[in-house]
N, C-alpha and C positions, 0 to 999 in steps of 0.2 A: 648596407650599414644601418643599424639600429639606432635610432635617438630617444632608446629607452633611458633611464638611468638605473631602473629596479634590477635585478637579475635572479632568475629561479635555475635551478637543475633538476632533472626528475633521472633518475636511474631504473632499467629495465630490465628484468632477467624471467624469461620464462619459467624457469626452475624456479625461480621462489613464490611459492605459491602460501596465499592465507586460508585457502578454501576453496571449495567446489560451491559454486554461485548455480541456489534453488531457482529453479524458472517461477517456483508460486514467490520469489521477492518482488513480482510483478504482480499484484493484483490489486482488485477496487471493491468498494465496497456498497452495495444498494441497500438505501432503507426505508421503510416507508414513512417516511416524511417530508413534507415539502413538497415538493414538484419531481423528487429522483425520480420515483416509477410513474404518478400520472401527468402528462403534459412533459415528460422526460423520457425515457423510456418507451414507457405503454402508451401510448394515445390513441385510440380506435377513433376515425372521424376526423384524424390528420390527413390533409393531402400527401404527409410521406409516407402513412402509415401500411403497413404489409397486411398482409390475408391474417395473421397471428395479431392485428393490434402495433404491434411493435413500431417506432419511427425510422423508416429506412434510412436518414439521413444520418441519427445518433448510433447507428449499428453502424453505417462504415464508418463513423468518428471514431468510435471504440474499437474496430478491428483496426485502426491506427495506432491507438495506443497497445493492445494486444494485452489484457489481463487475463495474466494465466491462470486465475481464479478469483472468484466474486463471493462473497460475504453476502448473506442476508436471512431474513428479513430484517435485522437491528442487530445492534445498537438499542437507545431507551426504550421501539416500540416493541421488541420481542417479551419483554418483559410481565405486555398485558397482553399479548398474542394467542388467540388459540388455533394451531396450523387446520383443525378441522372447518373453521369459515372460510378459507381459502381454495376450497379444494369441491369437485363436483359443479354441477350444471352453472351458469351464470346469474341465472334469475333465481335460483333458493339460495344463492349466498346471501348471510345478510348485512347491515350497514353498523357499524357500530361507533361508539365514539370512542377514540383510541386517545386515551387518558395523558401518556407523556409527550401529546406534542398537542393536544385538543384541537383533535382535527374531525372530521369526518372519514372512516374508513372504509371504502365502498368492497371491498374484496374481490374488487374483479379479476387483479393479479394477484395469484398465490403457488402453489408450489409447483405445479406443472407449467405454469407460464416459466417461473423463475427457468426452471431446468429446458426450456425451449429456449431461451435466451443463454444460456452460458451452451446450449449445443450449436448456438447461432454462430458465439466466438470462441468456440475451441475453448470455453475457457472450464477450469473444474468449480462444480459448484462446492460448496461449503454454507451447509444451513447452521442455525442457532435453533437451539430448543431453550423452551420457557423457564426459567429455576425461579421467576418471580411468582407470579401467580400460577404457571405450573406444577404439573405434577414430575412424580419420577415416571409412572406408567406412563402419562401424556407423550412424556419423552421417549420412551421406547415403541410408542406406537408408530410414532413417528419413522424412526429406521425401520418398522415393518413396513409400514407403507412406503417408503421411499426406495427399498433395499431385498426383501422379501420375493422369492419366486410365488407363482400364486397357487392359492388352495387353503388358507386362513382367511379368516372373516378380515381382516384388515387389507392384509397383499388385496385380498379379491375386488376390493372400495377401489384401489387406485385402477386397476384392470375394467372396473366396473366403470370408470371416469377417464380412460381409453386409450391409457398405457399397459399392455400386456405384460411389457417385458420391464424388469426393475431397474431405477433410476442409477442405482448404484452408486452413491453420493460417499465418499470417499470420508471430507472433510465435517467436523460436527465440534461446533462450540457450543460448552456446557453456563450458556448463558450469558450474559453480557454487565458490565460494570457493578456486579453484586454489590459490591465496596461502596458503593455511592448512596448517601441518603436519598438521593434524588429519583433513585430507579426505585420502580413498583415492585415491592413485593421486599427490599431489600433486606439484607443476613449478614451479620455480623461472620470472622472468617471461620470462628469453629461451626457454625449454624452451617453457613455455604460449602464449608470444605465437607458436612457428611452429606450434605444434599447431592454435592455435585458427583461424590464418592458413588453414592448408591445408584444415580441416575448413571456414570458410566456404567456401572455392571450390567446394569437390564440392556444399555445399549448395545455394547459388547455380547452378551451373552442372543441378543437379535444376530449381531451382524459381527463375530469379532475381529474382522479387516478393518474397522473402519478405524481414525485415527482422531483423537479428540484432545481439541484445545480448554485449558483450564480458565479461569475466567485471573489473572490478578491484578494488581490495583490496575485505577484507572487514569493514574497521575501519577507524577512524584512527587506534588502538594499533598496528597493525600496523607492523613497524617498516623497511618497505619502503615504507609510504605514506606519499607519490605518487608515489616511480618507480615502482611496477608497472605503475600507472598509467599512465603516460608509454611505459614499453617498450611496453606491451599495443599502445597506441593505436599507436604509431609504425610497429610490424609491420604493425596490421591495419586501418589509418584507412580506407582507399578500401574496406573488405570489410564493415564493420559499421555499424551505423547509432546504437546506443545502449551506452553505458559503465556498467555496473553499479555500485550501491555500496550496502553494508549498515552498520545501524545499529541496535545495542540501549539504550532508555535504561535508565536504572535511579535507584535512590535509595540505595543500599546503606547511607550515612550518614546515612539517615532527619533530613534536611537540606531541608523542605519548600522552602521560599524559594531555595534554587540550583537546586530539582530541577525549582521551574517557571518559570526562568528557561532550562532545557536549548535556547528558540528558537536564543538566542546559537550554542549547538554545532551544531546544525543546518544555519542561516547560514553559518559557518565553513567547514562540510564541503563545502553544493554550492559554496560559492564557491572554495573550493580547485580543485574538480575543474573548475570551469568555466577559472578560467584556467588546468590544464592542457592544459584540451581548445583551449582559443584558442595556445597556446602550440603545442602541436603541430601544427595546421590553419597554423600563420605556417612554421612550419619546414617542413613537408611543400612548401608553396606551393600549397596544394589548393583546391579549391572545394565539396569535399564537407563535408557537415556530420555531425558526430557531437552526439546528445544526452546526458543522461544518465536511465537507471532506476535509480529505487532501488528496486529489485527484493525487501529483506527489509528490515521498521522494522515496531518497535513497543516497547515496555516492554517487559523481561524481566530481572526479580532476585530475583522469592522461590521460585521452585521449580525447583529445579537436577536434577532426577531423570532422566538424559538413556540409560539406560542398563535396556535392559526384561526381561533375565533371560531372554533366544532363550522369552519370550511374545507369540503374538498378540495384538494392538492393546491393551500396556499400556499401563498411567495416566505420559505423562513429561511434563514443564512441563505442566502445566495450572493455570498460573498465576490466583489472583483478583487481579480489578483493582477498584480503588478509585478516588475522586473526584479525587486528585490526576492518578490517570494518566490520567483522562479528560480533563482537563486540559492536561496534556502531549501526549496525542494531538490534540486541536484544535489546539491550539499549532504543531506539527507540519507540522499542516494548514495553519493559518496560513502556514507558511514554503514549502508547497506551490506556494499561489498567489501569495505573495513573488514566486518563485524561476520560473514556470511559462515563463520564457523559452529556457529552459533545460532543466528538469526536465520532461520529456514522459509517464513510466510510473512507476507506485508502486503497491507491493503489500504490504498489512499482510498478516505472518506471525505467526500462520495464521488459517485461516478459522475452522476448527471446534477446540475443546477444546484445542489445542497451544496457547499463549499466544494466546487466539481470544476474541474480540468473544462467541462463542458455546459454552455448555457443555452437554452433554448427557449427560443419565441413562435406564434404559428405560423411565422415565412419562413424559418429558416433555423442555424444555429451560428456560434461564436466556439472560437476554440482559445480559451485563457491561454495567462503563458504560462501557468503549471504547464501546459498540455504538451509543453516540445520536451522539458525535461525527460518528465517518465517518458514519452514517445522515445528519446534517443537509449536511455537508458535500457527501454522495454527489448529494443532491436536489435542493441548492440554490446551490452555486457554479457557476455553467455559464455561456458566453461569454467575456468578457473580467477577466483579474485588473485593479483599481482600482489606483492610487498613491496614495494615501491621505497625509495631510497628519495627523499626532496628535499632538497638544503632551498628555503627559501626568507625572503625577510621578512620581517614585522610589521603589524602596524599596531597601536594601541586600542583598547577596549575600556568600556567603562564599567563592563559586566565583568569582562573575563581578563582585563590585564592584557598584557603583549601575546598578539595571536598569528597564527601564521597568514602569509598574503595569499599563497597558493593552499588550494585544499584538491590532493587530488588522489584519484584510486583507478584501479586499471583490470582490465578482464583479459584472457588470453584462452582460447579453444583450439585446445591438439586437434581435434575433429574434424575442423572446419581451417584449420591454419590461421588462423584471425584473432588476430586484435586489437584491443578499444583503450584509448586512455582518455579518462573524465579531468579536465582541471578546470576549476573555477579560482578566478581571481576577485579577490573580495575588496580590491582599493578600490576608490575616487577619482585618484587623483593624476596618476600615471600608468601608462601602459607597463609590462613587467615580462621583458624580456629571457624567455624559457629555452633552454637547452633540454632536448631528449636524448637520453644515450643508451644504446641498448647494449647490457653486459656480455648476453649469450647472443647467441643467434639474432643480426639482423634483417629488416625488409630491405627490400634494394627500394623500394619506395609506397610512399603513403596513400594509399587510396583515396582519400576524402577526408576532410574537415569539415564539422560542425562548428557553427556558433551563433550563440545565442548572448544579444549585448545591448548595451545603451548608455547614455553621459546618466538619464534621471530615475534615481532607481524605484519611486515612484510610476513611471510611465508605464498603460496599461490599454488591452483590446477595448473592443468596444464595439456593437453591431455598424455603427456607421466607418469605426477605421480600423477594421478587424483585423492588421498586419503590423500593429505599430511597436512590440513584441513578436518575435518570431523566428526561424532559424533560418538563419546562410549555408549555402554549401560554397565549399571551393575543391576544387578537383585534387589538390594535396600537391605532392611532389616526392624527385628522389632524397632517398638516404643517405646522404654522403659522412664516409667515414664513420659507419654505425652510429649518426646521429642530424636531428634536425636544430634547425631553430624558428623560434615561433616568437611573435609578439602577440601578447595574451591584452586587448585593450582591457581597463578599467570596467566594472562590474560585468563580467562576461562568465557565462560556459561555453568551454572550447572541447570538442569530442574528434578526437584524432584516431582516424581507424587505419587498418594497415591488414596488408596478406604478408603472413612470414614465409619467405621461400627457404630451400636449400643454401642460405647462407653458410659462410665462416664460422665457426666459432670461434670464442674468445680463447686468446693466447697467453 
């Protein structure tokens, strides 16, 4: 017997599906700022460190969370980037000072390092080429050497630097946060929309498999957003395949109750950019589809230190995260697989130490509680997003007005017979008594529960109590009468996984 008093219902039916759920809705993003690649990542002269440099300890971290693909080099610093310091012997690389985070940039990792590390984790790489101080030829040199069989004076650079065979790099963003005063080199959206227009074609005309993300805004504050949007796409609809959009949450008004209601802004944002993107696709009269990446998302409000004193790989945002933002990042996720009709690439920035799932010091590392969300998420939403049917209560906001208790979404794989339901309960105050009822076809029972909880939604890891955030398993149970019930405590993610058998169907 329950001494809840709250009561949720979540309804299930295989057949109602919202979409086919992209394995890249999983990915991260490296840049070189801060500590991500050195003292993060790369560290040659670490006790965990591999024959490549690499931190053996931060590679099985990330083959944890499993990012089906990784972003880089930026973010701000692509902007002043030129991929040719990066690349060839170690000692003629040279040092420069990299303008948008004033650091010291030694180039020891650059694009072959990069592509040795996503061959580390399965994961696909996706570079960014320069639109700030770049060229368009820059850019297409680029996918020759990345892409290129060899027998040109470029192919032959990377063969000569002791990759024969070509990298084959699939993904390619046409630059990063153009829109923003703040980026080097920055272009107003008719300026950026022919730049990026013209550098797709040389790219294209290198390699035309590859698939290229648009650069648009970089906020919803931004006070051009969605015409940048709208111009970007109009120039370059038939040249690119996916529309970028970034997004930071925060809490700044330590305002717990709006902060994990932020699904709502979320919602908001892809659905904005979707009916630009339909809006355009009717105007164009096209038949080509553009999707969208959101190529940069995750929390970021309590460490503003973006500015490193021209030092190699200093301390900037290495934000701690706590139980609400883990929260929010589920949440997130939740609107992922909402959204996944849509929404085809997402990559939490950043991977390592920069506002990162992962923190590292030279005895060891910390794993944030970002880090159990996307981990459950990463493992266990695959196949089809659900449509989900939730009658749940209220509670009040100060941002968003009356919002729902329960936020939840669900994955289902004919393939694999499996499936996953995400619910986060976003009260305080009481636990909130959930009924699961499966319409079509049920499990005779549950394989496992996740959950991820706490009374303070502040509480957060920490190298000395590195567990104080973190996930529960329980071994689940049977399905009685095509349905469970669960009591979902107060600020929790609960991840309810299940093998569908040869059940009944519904009558």
């Amino acid at each position: 017997m329950t001494t809840s008093i709250l009561q949720a219902r979540v309804a299930i039916d295989e057949e109602r599906t919202a979409g086919a759920i992209s394995p890249l809705l999983f990915g991260g993003f490296a840049e070189h700022m801060g500590r991500c690649i050195y003292q993060g990542i790369f560290e040659p002269g670490s006790p965990f460190a591999d024959q490549h440099g690499f931190r053996t300890d931060v590679l099985a971290a990330l083959r944890e969370l499993n990012p089906r693909v990784i972003r880089y080099p930026g973010g701000n610093f692509l902007s002043g980037y030129h991929w040719r310091d990066g690349v060839g012997p170690l000692e003629q690389r040279p040092r420069r000072r990299e303008l948008a985070w004033q650091s010291i940039e030694t180039n020891r990792f650059g694009t072959h390092e990069f592509i040795a590390l996503c061959r580390a984790l399965g994961a696909e790489p996706m570079l960014g080429v320069n639109l700030g101080t770049g060229t368009i030829e820059e850019a297409g040199a680029l996918v020759e050497y990345c892409n290129a069989p060899a027998g040109t004076a470029t192919a032959d650079l990377r063969v000569a630097h002791g990759a024969a065979n070509p990298f084959n790099v699939r993904y390619w963003c046409l630059g990063n946060e153009m829109d923003g005063p703040w980026q080097i080199g920055h272009l107003d959206a008719t300026a950026y929309a022919v730049k990026a227009r013209e550098a797709a074609k040389i790219m294209k005309w290198h390699d035309p498999s590859i698939q290229l993300v648009l650069c648009g805004s970089s906020g919803t504050g931004m006070p051009t957003y969605p015409e940048w949007d709208r111009i970007a796409l109009e120039a370059c609809w038939e040249h690119v395949e996916y529309l970028s959009l970034h997004y930071y949450a925060s809490n700044r008004d330590h305002d717990t109750g709006s902060y994990l209601a932020l699904a709502r802004q979320f919602e908001e944002h892809l659905d904005t950019l979707a009916g630009t993107l339909r809006y355009v696709k009717s105007k164009l009269r096209s038949r080509h589809d553009v999707f969208l990446s959101w190529d940069e998302w995750n929390v970021w409000y309590k460490d503003h230190v973006v500015h490193g004193g021209w030092s190699e790989a200093p301390h900037l945002i290495e934000e701690v995260y706590n139980l609400e933002d883990a929260l929010v990042v589920a949440q997130w996720m939740n609107v992922f697989l909402r959204r996944c009709h849509v929404l085809k690439i997402a990559c939490l920035a950043q991977l390592v130490n920069v506002i990162a799932p992962i923190l590292t010091r030279p005895d060891g590392l910390l794993r944030q509680s970002i880090f159990y969300p996307f981990m459950l998420f990463s493992r266990h939403a695959t196949g089809d997003s659900l449509d989900l049917n939730v009658r749940t209560p209220t509670y009040h906001t100060r941002a968003y007005g009356d919002q729902p208790l329960l936020d939840a979404a669900a994955s289902y794989d004919t393939m694999r017979g499996e499936g996953a339901l995400f619910l986060v309960h976003r009260g305080r105050d009481a636990s909130l008594a959930t009924e699961l009822i499966w319409q079509g076809r049920a499990p005779d029972r549950v394989m496992a529960i996740y959950q991820l909880a706490g009374d303070d939604p502040s509480a957060a890891n920490s190298f000395e109590h590195p567990d104080v955030v973190t996930v529960r398993e329980s071994p689940g149970g049977p399905v009685d009468d095509r349905r469970i019930r669960l009591d979902l405590p107060p600020l929790s993610l609960t991840v309810v996984k299940y093998r569908q058998e040869q059940g009944a169907t519904a009558t």
